[in-house]
C-alpha positions as CSV (number, residue, x, y, z in Angstrom):
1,X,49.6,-16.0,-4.5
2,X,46.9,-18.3,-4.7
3,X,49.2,-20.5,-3.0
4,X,53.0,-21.7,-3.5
5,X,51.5,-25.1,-3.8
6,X,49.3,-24.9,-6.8
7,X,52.9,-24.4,-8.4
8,X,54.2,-27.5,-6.8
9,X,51.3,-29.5,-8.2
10,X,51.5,-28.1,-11.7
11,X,54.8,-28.3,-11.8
12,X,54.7,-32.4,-11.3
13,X,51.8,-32.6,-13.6
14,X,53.3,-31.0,-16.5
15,X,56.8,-31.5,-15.6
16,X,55.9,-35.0,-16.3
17,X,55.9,-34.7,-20.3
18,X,58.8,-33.2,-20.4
19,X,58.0,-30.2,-22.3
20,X,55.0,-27.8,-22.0
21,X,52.6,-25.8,-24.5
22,X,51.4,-22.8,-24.6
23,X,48.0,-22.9,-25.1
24,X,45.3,-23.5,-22.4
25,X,41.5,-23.1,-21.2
26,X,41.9,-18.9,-21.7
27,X,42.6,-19.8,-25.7
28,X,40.1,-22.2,-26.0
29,X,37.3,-20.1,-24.7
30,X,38.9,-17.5,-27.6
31,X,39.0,-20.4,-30.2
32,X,35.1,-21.6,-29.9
33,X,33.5,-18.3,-29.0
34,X,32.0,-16.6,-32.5
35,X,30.3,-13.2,-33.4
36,X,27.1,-12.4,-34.4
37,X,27.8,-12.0,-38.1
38,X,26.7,-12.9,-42.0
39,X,24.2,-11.0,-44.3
40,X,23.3,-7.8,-42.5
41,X,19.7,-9.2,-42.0
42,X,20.8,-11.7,-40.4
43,X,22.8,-9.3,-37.9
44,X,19.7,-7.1,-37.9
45,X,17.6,-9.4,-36.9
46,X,19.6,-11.0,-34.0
47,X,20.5,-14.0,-35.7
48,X,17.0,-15.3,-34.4
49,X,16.4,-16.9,-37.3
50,X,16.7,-20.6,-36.9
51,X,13.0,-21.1,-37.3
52,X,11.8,-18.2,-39.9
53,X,14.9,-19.2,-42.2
54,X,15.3,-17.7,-45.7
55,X,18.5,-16.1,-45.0
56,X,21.8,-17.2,-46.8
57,X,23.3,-17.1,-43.3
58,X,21.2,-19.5,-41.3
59,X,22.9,-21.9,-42.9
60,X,25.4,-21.4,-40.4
61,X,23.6,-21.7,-37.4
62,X,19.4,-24.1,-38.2
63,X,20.7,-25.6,-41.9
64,X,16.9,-26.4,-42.7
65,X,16.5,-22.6,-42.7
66,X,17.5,-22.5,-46.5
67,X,14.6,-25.0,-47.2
68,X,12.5,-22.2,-47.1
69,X,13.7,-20.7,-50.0
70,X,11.6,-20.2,-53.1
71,X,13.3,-18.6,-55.4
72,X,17.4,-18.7,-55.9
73,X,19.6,-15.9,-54.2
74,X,23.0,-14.3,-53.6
75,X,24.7,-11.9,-51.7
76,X,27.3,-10.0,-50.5
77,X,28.1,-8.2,-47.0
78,X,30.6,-5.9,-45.9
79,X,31.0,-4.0,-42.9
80,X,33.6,-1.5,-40.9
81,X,34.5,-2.3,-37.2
82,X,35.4,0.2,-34.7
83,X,36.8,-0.7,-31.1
84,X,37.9,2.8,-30.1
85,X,41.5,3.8,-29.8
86,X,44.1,1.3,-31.1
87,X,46.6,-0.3,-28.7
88,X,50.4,-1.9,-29.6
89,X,50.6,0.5,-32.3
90,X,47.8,-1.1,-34.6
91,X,44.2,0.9,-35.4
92,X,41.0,0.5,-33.6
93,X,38.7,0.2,-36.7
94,X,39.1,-2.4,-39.5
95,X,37.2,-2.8,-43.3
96,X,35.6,-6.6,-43.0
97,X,34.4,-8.6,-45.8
98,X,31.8,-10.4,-43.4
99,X,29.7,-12.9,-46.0
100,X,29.2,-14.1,-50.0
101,X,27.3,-16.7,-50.8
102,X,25.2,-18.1,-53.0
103,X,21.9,-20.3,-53.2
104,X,20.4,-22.5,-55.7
105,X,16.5,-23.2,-55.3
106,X,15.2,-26.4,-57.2
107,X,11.6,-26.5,-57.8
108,X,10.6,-30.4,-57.9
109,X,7.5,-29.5,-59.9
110,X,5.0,-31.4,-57.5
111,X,1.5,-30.4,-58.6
112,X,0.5,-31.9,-54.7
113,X,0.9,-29.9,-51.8
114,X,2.3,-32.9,-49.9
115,X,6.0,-34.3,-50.3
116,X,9.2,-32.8,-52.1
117,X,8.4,-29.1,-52.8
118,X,11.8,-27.9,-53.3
119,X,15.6,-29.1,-52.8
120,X,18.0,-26.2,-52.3
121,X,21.9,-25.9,-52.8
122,X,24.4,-23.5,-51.0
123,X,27.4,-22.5,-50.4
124,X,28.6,-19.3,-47.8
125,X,31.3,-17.6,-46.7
126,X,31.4,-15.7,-43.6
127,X,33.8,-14.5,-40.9
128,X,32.2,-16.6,-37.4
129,X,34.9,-14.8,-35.4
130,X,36.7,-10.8,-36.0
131,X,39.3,-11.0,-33.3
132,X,39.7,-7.3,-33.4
133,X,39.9,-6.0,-29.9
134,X,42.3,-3.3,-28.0
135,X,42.8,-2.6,-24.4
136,X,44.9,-0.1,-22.6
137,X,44.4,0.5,-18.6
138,X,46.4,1.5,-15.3
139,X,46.3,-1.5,-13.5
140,X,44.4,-0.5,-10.3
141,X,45.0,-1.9,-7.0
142,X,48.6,-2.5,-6.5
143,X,48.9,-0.2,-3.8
144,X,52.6,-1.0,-2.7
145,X,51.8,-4.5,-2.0
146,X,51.4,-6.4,-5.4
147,X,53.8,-7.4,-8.3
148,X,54.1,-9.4,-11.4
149,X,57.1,-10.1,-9.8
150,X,56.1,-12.2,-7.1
151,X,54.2,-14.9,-8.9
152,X,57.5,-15.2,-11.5
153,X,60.1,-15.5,-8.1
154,X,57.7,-18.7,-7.4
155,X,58.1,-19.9,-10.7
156,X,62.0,-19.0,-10.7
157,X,62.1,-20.5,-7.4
158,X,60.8,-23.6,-8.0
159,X,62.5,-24.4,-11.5
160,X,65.4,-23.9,-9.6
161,X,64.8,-27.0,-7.3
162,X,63.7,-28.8,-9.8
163,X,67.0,-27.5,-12.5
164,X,64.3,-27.3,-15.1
165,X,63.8,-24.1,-16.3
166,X,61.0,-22.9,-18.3
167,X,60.6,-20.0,-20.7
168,X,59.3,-17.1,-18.2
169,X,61.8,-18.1,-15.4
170,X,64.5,-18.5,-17.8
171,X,63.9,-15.0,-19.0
172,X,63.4,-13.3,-15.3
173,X,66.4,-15.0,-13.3
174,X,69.9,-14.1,-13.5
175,X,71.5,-17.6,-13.7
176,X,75.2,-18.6,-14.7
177,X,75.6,-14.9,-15.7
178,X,73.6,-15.0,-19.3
179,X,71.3,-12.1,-17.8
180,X,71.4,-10.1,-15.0
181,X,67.4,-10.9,-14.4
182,X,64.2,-8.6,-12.9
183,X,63.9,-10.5,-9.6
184,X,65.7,-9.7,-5.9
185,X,68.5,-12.2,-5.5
186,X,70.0,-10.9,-2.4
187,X,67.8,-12.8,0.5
188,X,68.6,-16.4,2.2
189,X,65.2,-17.3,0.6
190,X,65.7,-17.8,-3.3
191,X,64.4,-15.4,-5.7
192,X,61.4,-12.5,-4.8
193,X,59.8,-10.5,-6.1
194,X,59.8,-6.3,-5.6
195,X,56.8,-4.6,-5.0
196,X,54.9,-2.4,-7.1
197,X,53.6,1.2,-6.8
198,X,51.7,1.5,-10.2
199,X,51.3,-0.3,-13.4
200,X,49.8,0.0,-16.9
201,X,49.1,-2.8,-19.6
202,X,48.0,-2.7,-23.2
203,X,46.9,-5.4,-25.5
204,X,45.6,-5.8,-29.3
205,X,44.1,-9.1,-30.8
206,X,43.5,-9.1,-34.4
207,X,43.0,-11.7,-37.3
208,X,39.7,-13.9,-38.2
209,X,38.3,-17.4,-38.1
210,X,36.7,-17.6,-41.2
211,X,33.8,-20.7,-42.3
212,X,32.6,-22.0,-45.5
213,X,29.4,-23.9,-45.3
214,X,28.4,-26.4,-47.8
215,X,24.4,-26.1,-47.4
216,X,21.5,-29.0,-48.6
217,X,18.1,-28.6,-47.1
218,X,14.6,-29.9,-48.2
219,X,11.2,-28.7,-47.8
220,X,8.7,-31.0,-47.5
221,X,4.6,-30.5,-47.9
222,X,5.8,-26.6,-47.0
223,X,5.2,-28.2,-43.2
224,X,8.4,-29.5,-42.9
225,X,12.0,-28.4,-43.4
226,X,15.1,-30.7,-43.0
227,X,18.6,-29.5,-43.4
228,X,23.1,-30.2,-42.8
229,X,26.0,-28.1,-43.2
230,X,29.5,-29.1,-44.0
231,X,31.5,-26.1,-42.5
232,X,35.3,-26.0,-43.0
233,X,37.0,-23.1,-40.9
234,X,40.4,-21.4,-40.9
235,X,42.2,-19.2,-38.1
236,X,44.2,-16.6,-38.0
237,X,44.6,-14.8,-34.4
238,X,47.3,-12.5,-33.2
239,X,47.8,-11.0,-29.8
240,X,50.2,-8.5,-28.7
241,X,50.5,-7.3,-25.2
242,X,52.5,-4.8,-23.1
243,X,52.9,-4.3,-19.6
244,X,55.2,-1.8,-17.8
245,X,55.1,-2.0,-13.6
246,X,56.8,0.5,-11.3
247,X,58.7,-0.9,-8.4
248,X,58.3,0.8,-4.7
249,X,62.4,0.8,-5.1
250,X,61.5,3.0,-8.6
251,X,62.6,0.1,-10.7
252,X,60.5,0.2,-13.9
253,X,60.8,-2.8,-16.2
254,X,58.7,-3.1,-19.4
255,X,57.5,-7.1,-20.7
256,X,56.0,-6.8,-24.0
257,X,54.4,-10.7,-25.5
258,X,53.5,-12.0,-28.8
259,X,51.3,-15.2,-29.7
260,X,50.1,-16.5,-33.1
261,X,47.6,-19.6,-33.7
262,X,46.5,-20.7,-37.2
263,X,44.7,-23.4,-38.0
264,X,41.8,-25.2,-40.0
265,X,39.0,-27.3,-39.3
266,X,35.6,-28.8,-39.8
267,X,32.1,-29.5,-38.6
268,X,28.5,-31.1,-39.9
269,X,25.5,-29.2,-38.2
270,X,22.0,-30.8,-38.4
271,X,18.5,-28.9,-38.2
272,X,14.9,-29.5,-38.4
273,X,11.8,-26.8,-38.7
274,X,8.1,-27.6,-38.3
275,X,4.8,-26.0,-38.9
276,X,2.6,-27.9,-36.3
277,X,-0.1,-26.6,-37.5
278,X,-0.6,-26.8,-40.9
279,X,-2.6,-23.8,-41.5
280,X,-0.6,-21.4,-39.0
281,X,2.6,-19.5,-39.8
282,X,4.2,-20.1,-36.3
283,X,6.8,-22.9,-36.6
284,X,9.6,-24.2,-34.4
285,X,13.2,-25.3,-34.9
286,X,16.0,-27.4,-33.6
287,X,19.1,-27.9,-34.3
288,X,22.9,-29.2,-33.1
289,X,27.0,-28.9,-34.5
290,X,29.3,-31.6,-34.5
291,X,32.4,-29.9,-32.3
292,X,34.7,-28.4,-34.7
293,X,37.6,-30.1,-34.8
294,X,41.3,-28.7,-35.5
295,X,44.7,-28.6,-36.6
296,X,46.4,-25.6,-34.8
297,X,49.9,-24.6,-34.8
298,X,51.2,-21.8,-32.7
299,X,54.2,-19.7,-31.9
300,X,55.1,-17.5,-29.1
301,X,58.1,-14.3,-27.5
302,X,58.9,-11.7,-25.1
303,X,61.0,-9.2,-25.0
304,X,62.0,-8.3,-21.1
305,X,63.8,-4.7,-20.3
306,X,64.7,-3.4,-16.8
307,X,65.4,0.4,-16.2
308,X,65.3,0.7,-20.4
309,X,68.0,-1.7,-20.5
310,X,67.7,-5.0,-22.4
311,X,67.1,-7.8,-20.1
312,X,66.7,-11.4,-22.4
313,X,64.2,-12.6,-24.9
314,X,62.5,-15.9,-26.3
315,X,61.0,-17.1,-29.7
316,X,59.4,-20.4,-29.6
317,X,59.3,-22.0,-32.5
318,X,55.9,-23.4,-33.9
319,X,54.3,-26.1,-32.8
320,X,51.4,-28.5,-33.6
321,X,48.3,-29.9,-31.6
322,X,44.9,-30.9,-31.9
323,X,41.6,-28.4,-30.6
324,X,37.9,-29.7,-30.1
325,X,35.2,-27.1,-29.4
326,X,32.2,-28.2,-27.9
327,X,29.0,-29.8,-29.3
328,X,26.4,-26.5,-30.0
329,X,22.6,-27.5,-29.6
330,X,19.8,-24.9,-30.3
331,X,16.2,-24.5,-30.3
332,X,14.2,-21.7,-31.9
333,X,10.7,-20.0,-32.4
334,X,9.5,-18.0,-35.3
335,X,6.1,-16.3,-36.1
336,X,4.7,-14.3,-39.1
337,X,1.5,-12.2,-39.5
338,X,0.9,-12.1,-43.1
339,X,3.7,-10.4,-45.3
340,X,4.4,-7.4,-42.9
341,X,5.7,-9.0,-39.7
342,X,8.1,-11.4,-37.9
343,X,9.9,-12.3,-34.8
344,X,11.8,-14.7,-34.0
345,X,13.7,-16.5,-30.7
346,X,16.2,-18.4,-30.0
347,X,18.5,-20.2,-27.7
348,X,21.9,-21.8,-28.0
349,X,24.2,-23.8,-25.6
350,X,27.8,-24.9,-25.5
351,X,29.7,-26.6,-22.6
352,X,33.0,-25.0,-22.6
353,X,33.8,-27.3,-20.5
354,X,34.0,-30.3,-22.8
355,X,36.9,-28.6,-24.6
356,X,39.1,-30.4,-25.8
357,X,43.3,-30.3,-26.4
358,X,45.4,-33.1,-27.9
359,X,48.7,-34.1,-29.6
360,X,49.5,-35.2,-33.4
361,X,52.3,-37.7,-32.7
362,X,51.3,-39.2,-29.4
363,X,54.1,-36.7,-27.5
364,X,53.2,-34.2,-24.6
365,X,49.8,-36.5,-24.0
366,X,50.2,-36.2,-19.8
367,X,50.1,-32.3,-20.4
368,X,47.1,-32.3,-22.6
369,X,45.2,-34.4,-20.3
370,X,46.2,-31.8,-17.6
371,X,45.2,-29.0,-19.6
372,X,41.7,-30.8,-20.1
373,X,41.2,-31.1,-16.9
374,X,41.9,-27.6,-15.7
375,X,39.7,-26.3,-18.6
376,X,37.3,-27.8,-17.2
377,X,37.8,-26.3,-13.6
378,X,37.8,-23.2,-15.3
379,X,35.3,-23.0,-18.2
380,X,31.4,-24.0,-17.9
381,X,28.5,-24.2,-19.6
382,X,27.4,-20.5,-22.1
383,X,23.7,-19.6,-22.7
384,X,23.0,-17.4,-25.4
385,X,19.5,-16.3,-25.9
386,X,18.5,-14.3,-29.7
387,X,15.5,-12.5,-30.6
388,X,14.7,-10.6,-33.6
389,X,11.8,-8.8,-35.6
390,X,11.3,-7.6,-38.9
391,X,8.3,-5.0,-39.9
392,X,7.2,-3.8,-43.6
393,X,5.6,-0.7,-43.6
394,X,5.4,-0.9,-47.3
395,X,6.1,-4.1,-49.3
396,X,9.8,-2.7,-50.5
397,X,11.0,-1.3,-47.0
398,X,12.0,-3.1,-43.8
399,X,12.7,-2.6,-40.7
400,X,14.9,-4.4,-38.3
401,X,15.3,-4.7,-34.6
402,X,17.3,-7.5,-32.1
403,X,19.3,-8.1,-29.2
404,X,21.6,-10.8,-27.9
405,X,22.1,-12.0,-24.6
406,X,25.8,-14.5,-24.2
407,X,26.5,-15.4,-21.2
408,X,29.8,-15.5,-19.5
409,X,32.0,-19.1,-20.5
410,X,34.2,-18.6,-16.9
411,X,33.4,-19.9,-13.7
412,X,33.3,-17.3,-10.6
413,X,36.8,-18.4,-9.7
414,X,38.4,-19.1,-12.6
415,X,42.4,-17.7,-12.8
416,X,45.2,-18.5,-15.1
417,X,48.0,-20.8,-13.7
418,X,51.3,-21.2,-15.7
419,X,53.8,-24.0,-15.0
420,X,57.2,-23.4,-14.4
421,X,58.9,-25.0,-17.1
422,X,56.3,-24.5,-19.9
423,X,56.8,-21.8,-22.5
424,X,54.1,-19.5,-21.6
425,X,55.2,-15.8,-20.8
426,X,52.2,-14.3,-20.1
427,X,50.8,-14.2,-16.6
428,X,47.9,-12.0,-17.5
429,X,44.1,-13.0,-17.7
430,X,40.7,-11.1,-18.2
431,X,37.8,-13.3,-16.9
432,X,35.5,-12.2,-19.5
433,X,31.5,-11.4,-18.2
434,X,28.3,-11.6,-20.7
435,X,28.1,-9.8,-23.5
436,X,25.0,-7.8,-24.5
437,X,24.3,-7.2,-28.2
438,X,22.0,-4.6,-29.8
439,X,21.0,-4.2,-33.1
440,X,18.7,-2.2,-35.9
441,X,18.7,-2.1,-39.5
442,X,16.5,-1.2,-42.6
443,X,16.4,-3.1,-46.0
444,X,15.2,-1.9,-49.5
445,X,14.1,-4.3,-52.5
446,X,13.1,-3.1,-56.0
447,X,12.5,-5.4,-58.3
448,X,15.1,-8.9,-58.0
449,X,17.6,-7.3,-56.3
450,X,17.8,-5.6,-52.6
451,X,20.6,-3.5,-50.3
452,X,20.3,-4.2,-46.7
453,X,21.8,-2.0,-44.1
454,X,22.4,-3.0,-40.2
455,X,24.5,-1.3,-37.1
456,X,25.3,-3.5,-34.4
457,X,26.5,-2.5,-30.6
458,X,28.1,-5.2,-28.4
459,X,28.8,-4.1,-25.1
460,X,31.2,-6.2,-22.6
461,X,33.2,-5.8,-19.4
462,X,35.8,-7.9,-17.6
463,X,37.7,-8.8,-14.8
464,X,41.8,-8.0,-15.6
465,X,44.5,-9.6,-13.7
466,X,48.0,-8.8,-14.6
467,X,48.9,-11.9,-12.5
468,X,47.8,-14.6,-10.2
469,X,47.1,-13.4,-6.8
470,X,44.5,-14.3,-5.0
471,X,43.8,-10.9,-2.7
472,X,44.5,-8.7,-5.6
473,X,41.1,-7.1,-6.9
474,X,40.4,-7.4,-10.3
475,X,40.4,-3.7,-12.8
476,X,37.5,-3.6,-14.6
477,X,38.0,-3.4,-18.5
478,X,36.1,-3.3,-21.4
479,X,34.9,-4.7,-24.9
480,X,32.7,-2.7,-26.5
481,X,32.5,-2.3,-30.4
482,X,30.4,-1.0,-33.0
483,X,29.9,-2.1,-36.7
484,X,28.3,-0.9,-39.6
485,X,27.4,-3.4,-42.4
486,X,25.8,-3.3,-45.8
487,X,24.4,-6.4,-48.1
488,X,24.0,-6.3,-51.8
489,X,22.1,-8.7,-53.3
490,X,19.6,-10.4,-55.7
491,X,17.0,-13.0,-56.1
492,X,16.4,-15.0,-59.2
């Protein structure tokens, strides 16, 4: 293991409230991360627009975007994501309805060219986060020498000094005959764990966190462009997992988990665009978000066989907390050369760090503050770098080209640690590296109304761990999707 005493030392930290959660710095990376997503412009073009603006979806990311609006619009996006083969049962592709939204442009009728041109009104759905992802790999590396089962005897082990038993250990250990238990009880030493020759894991993750922004922007002298968003957000995530490990005594035992978090919340996001020059199409942006702050409540079970036979399971009942994501600040670049071509560029950054747990009714505070502070061993700052570009060959037709860049939120070192008397069952972790995006799409107008068409690649690898040990080399797994989106819409 990393070492026996990191269990010691989490055990008095969040032994010390008396009861543990299950949520920690893994799920709040999951909670504040988002896709790139909304009108399939938007997608097409990388989401760089925070300084060329007149999408519906900007609002979402540089609220003065909508200033530049001229003319009223709406629209509506759907799109099909594919993940490859399906794990736990449920399919690798879903139907996603990804944006609708609407926007109100308000001509102030000033014959000047300085002051209030226009005030603008909107109001967009859109799904920040599809939580659709499926895994399924041999666990590489055990090679007689690891196990599962050696991080849970240390848990086991230590619960049963301290007569406090938490979900995982409770589950594992035989103990006043309820179960007969996973672990080796025969030794002078406690409970161990048994070696393993093989192993193979599968997970699925599904649901969405889905925003509604409340959009008011302002264009001023066509030179300036101010903007805010009220966003409200609600979650939905599921995650199933399965692993199965082969003993070196040819003991197989199968641990299968379930989690659920919903939850809603809100944020205001701020943003600015200039034209410095007055006569030049090249303008800058800026921009931040409030954290998001929530109102989760989760539930979690296993199921535990041995040799096909039934070993014990859990259910956890649900339970309430508090989630902060962190502040979001942005900058961005956009240029156009008359009415055929722009680009755009931008860059984001969130802390991950700063995240931030805490309790409703004043109970469990010691173990939030704990949690908070390993978060913050774990989790650092993300970089995410857009750029987009939009050509007109002829004034109906488009084309779209862009790319993301998101760096990785974990630190080098970073590695799940679960207490022994919290209700987490699952020991596994996938330190997640950057994710590359890639995009093209085409869009048609004729007349008012227009069809936009966009596919998007997001390629992504990480570092598995079925367990916490700290000479076990990671297997590598992967994250890679593909979508396909289309937007309807009109202008009036």
């Amino acid at each position: 293991m990393k070492s026996f005493e990191k269990y010691i030392l989490l055990g008095v930290l969040m032994g010390a409230s008396g009861m543990a959660y299950a949520q920690d710095s893994y799920d709040a990376q999951t909670m504040t991360n988002s896709d790139l997503n909304g009108t399939a412009r938007f997608v097409a073009m990388g989401g760089a627009l925070g300084a060329l603006g007149g999408d519906i979806s900007v609002m979402s990311t540089n609220p003065a975007g909508t200033g530049m609006y001229r003319k009223s619009d709406a629209a509506i996006s759907l799109s099909g994501v594919f993940t490859g083969d399906g794990a736990m049962g449920h399919d690798g592709s879903r139907l996603s309805l990804d944006q609708g939204g609407v926007l109100i442009a308000f001509d102030m009728d000033n014959p000047s060219s300085k002051g209030l041109q226009f005030v603008n009104f909107g109001v967009n759905y859109q799904k920040k986060r599809n939580f659709l992802s499926n895994q399924m790999k041999d666990v590489r590396n055990l090679n007689n020498t690891f196990s599962q089962t050696f991080q849970i005897a240390d848990l086991c082990n230590y619960a049963y000094a301290n007569d406090y038993w938490g979900t995982l250990a409770d589950m594992s250990a035989s103990k006043q005959g309820v179960h007969d238990g996973i672990l080796d009880e025969s030794g002078d030493y406690g409970y161990a764990g048994i070696a393993a020759q093989s192993a193979y894991y599968e997970r699925s993750t599904y649901g969405s966190n889905i925003q509604a922004d409340l959009n008011l922007s302002f264009n001023v002298s066509d030179q300036f462009f101010v903007g805010a968003s009220v966003g409200v957000y609600d979650i939905d995530y599921d995650r199933e997992s399965f692993y199965q490990e082969l003993g070196v005594d040819n003991s197989v035992y199968d641990f299968t988990n379930w989690y659920k978090t919903t939850g809603d919340g809100f944020d205001v996001k701020l943003g600015f665009i200039c034209r410095p020059i007055e006569d030049s199409p090249f303008r800058f942006g800026a921009f931040v978000h409030t954290p998001t702050w929530y109102r989760m409540t989760d539930a979690n079970g296993a199921s535990l066989f041995l040799n096909d036979e039934f070993v014990s399971d859990s259910y956890n009942a649900e339970y309430d907390y508090k989630f902060r994501t962190p502040w979001k600040f942005g900058v961005s670049l956009g240029h156009t050369v008359g009415q055929n071509f722009a680009i755009g560029a931008e860059y984001e950054f969130q802390d991950f760090g700063s995240a931030h747990y805490s309790e409703i009714d004043g109970f469990n505070s010691n173990y939030f503050r704990n949690t908070n502070e390993i978060t913050k061993n774990v989790l650092r700052g993300q970089h995410t770098l857009k750029v987009g570009a939009e050509f007109k060959p002829i004034e109906e037709l488009s084309l779209r080209v862009g790319y993301n860049y998101v760096s990785s939120p974990f630190k080098s070192d970073a590695y799940r640690t679960i207490g022994y008397d919290g209700i987490y069952t699952e020991t596994d972790y996938t330190n997640w590296k950057a994710i590359n995006r890639f995009t093209v799409g085409l869009g048609y107008r004729y007349k008012s109304g227009y069809v936009d068409l966009t596919y998007q690649y997001q390629a992504q690898k990480g570092d598995f761990y079925a367990f916490d040990d700290v000479d076990l080399k990671p297997t590598t797994i992967d994250n890679n999707r593909s979508q396909l989106m289309a937007t309807f819409g009109f202008r009036f």
